[in-house]
MDTraj code that builds the backbone (N, CA, C; nanometers):
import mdtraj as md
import numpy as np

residues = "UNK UNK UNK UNK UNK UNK UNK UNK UNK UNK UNK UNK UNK UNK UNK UNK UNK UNK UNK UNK UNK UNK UNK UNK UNK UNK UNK UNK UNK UNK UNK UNK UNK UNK UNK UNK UNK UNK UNK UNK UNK UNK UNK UNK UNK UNK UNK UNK UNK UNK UNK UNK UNK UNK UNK UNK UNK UNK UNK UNK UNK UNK UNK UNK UNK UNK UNK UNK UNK UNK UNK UNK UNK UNK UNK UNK UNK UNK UNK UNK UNK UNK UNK UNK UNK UNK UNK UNK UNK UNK UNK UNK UNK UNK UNK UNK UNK UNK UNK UNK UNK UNK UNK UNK UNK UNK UNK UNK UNK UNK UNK UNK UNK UNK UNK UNK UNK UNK UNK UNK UNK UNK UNK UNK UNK UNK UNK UNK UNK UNK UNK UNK UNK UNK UNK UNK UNK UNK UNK UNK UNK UNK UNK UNK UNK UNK UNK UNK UNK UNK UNK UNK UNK UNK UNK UNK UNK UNK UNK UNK UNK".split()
xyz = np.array([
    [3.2067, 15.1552, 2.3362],
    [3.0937, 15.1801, 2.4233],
    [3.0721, 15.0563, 2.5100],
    [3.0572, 15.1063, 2.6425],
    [2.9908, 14.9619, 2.7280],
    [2.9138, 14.9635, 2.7847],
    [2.8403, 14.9307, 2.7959],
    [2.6937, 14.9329, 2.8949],
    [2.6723, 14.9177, 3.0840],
    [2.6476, 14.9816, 3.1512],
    [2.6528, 15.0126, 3.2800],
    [2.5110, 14.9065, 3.2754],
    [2.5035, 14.8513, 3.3939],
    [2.3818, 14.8056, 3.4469],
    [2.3835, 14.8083, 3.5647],
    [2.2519, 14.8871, 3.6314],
    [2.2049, 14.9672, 3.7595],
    [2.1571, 14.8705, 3.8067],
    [2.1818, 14.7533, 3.8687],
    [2.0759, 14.5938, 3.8800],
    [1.9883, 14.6869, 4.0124],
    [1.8785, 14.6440, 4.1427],
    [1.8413, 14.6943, 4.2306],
    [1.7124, 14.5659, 4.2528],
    [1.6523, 14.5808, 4.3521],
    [1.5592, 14.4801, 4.4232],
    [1.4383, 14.5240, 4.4443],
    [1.3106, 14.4901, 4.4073],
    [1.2091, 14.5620, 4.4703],
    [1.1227, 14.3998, 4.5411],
    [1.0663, 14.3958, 4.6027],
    [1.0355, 14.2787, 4.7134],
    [0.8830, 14.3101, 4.6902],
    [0.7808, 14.2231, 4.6362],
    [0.6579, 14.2693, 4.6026],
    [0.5778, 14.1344, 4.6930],
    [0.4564, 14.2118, 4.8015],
    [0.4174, 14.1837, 4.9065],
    [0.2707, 14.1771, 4.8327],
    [0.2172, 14.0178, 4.8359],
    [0.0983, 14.0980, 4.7697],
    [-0.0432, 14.0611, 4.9206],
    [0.0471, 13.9847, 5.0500],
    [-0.0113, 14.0140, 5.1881],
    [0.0305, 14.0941, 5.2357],
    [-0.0563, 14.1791, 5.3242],
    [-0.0053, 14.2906, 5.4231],
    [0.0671, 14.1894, 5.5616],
    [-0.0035, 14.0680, 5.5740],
    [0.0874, 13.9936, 5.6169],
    [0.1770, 13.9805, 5.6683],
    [0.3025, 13.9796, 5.5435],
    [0.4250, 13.9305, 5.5020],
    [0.5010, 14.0611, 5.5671],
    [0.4157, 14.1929, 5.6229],
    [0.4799, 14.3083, 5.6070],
    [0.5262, 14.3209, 5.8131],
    [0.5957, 14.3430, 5.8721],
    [0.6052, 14.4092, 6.0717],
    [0.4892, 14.4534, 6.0771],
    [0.4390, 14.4502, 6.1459],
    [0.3707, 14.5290, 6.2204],
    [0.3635, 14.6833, 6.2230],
    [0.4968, 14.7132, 6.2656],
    [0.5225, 14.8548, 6.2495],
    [0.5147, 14.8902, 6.0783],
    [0.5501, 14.8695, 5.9615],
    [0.5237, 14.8554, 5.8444],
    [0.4027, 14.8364, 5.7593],
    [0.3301, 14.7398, 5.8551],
    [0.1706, 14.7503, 5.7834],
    [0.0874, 14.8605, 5.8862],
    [0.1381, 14.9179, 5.9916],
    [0.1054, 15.0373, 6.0494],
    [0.1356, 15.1486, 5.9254],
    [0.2161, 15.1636, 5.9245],
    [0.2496, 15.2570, 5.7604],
    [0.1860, 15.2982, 5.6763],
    [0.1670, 15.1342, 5.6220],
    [0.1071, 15.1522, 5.5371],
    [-0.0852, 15.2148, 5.5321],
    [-0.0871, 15.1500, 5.6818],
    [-0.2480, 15.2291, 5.6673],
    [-0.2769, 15.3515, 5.7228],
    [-0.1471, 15.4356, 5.7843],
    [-0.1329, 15.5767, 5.7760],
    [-0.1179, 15.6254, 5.7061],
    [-0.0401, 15.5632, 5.5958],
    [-0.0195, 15.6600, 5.4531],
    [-0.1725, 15.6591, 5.3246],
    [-0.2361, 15.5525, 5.3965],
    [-0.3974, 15.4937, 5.3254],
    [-0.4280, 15.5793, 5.3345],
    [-0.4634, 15.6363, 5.4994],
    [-0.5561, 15.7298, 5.5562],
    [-0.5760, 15.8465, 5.5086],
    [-0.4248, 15.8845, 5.4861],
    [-0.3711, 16.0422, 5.5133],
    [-0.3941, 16.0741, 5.3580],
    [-0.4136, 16.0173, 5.2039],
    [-0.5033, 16.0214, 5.1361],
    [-0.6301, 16.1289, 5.1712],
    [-0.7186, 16.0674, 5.2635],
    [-0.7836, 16.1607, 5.2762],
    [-0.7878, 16.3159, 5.3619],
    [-0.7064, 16.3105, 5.3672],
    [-0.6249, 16.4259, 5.3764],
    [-0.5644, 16.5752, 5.2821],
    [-0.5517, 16.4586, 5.1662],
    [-0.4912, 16.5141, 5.0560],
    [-0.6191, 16.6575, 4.9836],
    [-0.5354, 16.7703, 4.9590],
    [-0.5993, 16.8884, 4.8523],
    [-0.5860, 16.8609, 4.7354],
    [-0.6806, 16.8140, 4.6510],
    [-0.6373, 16.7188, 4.5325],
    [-0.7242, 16.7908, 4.4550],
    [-0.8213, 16.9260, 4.4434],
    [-0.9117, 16.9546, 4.3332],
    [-0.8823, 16.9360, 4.2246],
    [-0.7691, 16.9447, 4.1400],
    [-0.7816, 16.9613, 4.0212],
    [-0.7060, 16.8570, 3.9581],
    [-0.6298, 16.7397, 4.0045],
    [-0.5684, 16.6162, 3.9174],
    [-0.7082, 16.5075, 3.9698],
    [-0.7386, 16.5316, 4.0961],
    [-0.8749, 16.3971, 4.1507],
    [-0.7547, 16.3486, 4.1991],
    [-0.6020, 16.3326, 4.2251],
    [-0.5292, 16.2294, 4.2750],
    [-0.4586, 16.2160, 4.4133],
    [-0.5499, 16.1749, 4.4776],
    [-0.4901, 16.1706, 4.6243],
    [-0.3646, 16.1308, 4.7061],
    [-0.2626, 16.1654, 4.7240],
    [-0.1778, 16.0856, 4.7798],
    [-0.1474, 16.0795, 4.9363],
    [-0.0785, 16.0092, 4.9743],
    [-0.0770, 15.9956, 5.1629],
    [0.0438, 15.9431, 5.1459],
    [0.1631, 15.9620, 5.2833],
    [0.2990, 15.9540, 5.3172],
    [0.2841, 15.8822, 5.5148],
    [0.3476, 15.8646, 5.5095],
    [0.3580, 15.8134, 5.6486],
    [0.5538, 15.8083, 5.7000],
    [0.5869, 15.8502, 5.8063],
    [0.7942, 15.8090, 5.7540],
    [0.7779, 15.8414, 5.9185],
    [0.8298, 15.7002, 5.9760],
    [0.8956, 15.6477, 6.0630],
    [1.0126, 15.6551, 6.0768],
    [1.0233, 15.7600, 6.2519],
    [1.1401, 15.8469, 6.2494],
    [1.2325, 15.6928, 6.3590],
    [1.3991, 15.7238, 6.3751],
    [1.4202, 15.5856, 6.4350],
    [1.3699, 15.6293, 6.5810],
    [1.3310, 15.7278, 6.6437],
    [1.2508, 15.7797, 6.7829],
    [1.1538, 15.7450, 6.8217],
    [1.0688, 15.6363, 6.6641],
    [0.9774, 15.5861, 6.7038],
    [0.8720, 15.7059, 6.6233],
    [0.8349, 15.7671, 6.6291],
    [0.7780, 15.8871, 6.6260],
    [0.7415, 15.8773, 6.4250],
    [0.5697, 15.9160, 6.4250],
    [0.5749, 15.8939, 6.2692],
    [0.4934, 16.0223, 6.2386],
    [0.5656, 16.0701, 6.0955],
    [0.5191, 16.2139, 6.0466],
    [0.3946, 16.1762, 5.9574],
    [0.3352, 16.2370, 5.9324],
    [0.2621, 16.1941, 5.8118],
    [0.2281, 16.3278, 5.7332],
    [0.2100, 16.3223, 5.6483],
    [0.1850, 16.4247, 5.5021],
    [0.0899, 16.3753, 5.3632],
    [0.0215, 16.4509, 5.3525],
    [-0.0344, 16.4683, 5.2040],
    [-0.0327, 16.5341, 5.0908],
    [-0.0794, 16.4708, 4.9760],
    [-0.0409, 16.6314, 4.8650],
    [-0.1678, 16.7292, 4.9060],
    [-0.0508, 16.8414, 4.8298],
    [-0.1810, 16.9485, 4.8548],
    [-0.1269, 17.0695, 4.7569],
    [-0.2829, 17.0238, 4.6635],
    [-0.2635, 17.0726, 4.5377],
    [-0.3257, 17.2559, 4.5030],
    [-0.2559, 17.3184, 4.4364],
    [-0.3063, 17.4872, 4.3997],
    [-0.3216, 17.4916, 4.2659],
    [-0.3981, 17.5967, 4.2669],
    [-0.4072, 17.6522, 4.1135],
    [-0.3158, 17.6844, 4.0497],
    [-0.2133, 17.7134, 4.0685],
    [-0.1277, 17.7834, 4.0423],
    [-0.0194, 17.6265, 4.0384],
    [-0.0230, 17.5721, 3.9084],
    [0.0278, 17.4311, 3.9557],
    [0.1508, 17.3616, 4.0493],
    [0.3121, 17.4950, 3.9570],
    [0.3707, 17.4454, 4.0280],
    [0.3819, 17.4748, 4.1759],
    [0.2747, 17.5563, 4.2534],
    [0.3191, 17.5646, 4.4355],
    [0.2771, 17.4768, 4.5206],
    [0.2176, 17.3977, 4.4151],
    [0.1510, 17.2485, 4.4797],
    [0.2722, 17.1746, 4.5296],
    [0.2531, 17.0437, 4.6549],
    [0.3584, 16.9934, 4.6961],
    [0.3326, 16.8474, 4.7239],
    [0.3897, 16.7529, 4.6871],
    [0.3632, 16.6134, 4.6798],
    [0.3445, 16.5854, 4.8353],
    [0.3005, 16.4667, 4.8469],
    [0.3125, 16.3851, 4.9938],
    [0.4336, 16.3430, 5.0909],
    [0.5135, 16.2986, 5.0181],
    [0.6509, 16.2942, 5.0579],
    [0.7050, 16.3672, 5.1207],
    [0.6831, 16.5152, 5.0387],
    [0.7681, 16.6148, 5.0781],
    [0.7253, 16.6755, 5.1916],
    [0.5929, 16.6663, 5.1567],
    [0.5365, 16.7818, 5.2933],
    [0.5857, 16.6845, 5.4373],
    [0.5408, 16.5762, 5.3963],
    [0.6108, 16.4874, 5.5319],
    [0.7327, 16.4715, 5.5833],
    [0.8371, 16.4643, 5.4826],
    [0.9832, 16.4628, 5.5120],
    [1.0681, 16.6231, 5.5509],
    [0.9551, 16.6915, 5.5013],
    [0.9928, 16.8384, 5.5640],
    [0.9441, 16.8743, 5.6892],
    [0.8331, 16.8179, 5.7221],
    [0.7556, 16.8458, 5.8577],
    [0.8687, 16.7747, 5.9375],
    [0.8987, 16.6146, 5.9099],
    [0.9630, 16.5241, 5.9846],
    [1.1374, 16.6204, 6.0143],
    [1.1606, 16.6871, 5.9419],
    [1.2854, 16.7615, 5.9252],
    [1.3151, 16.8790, 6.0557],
    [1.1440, 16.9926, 6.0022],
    [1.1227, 17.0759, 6.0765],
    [1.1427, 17.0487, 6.2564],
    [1.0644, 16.9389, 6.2727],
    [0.9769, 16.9471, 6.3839],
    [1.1107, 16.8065, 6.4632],
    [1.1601, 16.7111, 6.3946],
    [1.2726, 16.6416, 6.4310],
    [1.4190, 16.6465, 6.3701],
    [1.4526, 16.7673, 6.3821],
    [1.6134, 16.7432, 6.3018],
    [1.7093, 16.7180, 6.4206],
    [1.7355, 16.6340, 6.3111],
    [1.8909, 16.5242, 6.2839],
    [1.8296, 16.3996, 6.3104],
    [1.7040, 16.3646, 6.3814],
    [1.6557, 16.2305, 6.3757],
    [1.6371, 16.1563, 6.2355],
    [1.6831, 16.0390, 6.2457],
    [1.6832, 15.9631, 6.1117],
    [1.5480, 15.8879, 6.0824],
    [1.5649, 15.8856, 5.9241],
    [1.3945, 15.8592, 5.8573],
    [1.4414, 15.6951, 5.8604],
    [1.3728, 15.6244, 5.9291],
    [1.3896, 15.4891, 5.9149],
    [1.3462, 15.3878, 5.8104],
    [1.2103, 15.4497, 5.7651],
    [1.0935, 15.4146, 5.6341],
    [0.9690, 15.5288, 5.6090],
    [0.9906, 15.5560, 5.5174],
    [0.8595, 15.5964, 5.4456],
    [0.7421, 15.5116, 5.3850],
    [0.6286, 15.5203, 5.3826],
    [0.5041, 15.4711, 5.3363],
    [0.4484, 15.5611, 5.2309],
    [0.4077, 15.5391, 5.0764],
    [0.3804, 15.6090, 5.0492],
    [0.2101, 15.5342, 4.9178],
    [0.1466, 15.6308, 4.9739],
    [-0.0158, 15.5652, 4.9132],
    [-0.0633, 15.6446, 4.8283],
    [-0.1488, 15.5723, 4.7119],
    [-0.2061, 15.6972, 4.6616],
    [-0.3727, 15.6244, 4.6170],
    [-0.4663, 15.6984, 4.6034],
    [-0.5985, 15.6951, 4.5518],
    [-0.6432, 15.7308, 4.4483],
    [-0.7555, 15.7501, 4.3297],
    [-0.7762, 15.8705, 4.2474],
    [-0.9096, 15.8893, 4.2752],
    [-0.9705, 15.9599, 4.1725],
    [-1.1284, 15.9938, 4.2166],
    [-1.1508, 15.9148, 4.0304],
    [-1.0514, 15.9103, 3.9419],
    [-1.0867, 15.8366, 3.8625],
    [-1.0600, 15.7155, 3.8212],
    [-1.0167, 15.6583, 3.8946],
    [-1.0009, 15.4806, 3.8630],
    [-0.9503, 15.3991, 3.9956],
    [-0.9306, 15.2744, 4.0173],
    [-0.8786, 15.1965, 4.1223],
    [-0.7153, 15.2801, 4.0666],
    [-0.6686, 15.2536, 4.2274],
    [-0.5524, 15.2241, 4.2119],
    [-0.5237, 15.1279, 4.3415],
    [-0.4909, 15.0554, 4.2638],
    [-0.5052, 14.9063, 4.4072],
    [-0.3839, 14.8753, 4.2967],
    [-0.2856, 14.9279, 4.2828],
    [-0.1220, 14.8942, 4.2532],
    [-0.0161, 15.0235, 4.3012],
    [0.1226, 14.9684, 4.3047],
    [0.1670, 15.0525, 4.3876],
    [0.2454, 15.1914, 4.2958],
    [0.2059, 15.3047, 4.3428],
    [0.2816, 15.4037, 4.2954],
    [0.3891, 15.4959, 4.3291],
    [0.4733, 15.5441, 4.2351],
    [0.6206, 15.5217, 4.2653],
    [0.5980, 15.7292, 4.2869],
    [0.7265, 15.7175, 4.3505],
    [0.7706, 15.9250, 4.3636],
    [0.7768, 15.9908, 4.2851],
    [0.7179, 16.0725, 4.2050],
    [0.7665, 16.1816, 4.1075],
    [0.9739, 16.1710, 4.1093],
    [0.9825, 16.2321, 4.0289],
    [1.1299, 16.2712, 4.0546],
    [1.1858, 16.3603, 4.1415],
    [1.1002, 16.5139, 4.1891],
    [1.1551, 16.5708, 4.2689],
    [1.1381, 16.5056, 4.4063],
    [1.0242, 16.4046, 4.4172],
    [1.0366, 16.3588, 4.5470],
    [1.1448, 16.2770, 4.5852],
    [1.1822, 16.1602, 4.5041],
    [1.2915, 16.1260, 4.4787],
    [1.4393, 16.1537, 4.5197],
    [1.4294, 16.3022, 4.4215],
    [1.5949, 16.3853, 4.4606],
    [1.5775, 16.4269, 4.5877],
    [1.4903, 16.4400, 4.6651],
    [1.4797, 16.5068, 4.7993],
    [1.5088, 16.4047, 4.9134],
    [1.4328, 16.2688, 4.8792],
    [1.4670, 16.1527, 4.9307],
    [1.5648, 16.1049, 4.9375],
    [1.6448, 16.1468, 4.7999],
    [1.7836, 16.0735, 4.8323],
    [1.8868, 16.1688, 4.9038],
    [1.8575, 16.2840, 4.9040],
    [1.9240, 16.3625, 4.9944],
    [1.9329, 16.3705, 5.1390],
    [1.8113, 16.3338, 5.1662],
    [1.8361, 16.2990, 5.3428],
    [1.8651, 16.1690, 5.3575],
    [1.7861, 16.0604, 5.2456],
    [1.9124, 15.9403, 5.2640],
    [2.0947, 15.9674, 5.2525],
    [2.1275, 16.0406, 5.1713],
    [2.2648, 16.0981, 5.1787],
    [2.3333, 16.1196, 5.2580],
    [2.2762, 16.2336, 5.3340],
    [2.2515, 16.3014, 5.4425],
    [2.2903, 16.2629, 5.5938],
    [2.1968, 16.1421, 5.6164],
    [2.2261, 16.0508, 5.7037],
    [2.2746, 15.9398, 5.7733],
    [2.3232, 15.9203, 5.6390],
    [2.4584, 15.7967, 5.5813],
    [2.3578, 15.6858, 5.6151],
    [2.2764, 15.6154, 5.6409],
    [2.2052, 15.5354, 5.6476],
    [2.0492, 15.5141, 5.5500],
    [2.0312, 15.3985, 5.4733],
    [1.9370, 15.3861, 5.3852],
    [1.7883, 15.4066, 5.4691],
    [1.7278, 15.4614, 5.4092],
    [1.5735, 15.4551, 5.4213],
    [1.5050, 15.3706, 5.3086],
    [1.4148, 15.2741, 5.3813],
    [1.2967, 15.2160, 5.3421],
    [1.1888, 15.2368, 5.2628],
    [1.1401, 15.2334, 5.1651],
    [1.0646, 15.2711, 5.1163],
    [0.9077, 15.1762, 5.0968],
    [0.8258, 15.2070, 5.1265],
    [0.6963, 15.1400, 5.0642],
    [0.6289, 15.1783, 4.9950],
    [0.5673, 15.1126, 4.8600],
    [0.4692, 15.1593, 4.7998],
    [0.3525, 15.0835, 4.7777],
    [0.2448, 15.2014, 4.7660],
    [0.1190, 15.1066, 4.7478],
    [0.0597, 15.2153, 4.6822],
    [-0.1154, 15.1091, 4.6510],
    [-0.2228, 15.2229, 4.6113],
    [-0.3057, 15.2091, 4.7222],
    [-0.4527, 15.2198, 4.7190],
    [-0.5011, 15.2266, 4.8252],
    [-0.5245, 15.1215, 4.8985],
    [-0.5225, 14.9887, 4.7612],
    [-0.5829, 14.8705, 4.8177],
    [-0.4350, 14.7943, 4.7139],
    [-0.4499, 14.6519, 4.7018],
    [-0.3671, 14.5596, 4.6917],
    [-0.1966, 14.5672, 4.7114],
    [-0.1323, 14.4831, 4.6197],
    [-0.0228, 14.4544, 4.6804],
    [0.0846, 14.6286, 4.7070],
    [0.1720, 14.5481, 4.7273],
    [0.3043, 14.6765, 4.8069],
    [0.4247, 14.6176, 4.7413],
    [0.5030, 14.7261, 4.7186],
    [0.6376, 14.7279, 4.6322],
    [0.7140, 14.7766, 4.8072],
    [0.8103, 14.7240, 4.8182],
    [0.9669, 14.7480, 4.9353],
    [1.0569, 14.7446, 4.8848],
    [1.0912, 14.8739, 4.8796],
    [1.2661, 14.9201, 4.8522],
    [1.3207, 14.9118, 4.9657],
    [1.4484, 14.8508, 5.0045],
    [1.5355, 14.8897, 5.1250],
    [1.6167, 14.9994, 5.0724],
    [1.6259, 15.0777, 5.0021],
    [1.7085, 15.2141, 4.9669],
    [1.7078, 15.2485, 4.8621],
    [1.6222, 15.4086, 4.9238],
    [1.5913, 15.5113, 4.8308],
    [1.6284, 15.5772, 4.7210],
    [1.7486, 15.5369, 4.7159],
    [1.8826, 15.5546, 4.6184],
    [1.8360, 15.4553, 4.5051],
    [1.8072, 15.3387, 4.5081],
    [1.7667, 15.2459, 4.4258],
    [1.7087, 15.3373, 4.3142],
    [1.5396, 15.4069, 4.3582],
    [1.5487, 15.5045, 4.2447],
    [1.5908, 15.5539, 4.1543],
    [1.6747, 15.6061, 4.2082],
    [1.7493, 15.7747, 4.1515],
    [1.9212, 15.7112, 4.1505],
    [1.9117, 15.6049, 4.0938],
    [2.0795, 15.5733, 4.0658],
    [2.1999, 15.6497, 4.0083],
    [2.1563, 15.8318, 3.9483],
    [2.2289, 15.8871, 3.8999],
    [2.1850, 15.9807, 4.0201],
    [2.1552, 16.0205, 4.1356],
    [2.1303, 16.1078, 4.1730],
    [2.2480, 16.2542, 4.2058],
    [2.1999, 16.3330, 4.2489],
    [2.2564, 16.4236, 4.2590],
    [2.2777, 16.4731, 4.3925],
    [2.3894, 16.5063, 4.4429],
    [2.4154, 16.4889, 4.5922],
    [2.4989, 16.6127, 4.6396],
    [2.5171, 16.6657, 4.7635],
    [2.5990, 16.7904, 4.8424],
    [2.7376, 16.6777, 4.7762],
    [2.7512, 16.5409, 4.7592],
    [2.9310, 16.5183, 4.7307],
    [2.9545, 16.6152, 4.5677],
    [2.8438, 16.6504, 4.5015],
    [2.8655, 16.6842, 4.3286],
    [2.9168, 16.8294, 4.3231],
    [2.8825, 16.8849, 4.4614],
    [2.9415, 16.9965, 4.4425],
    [3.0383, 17.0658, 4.5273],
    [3.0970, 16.9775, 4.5814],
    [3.2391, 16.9868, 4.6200],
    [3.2693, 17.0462, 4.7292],
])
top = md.Topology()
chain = top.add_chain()
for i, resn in enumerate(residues, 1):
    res = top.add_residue(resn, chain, resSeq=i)
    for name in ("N", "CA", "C"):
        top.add_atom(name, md.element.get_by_symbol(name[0]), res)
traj = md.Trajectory(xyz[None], top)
């Protein structure tokens, strides 16, 4: 037996500062868009922001149903709108924020998994890495330069031939 090690980088910003311009723009679109979010029944707000390279930025929120699983994270609704409304334009960075109605979250929170596998698919997709940011509503920010970092076993259009 030998052991694989997945090493990867996360760059932790605890000034907005330290972050472009265009990047701490991001990040307080993806703040915003929080309130945005259909959150009745977890209280947990999330907001997306993804900077297309056209310049051009989508933004998305969750938006949650009774019916649990037809609910749809932040990410997605954004990277699908960004899909819909710009295809073949490339996702340059995503921003991704979240709030609750029951505690601070002033630390940064990471993608579910299906957001993830979806992420790494149009990173795939486009042969070029996307950016990632994370935050909560308030303090520092986690920066991935590639989305793949995640999802190091991911699953890809190469798995199935």
């Amino acid at each position: 037996m030998k052991p694989i090690q997945v090493p990867f980088q996360i760059l932790e910003i605890e000034d907005l500062g330290e972050l472009s311009p265009e990047e701490q723009k991001l990040i307080e679109y993806s703040r915003n868009m929080t309130d945005n979010a259909y959150a009745p029944y977890s209280g947990f707000f999330v907001g997306a922001a993804i900077l297309l390279e056209n310049g051009e930025i989508i933004k998305g929120s969750n938006q949650e149903n009774a019916a649990y699983p037809s609910g749809l994270c932040a990410e997605r609704v954004a990277i699908f709108s960004a899909s819909a409304n710009y295809p073949g334009v490339k996702i340059k960075t995503i921003a991704v924020s979240a709030r609750s109605d029951k505690h601070l979250v002033d630390y940064p929170v990471s993608p579910c998994g299906a957001c993830r596998q979806v992420l790494v698919e149009y990173e795939f997709n486009q042969k070029e890495s996307i950016k990632l940011l994370l935050s909560g509503i308030s303090g520092k920010v986690y920066l991935i330069d590639k989305v793949r970092d995640l999802l190091p076993f991911s699953f890809t259009a190469e798995d199935l031939g």
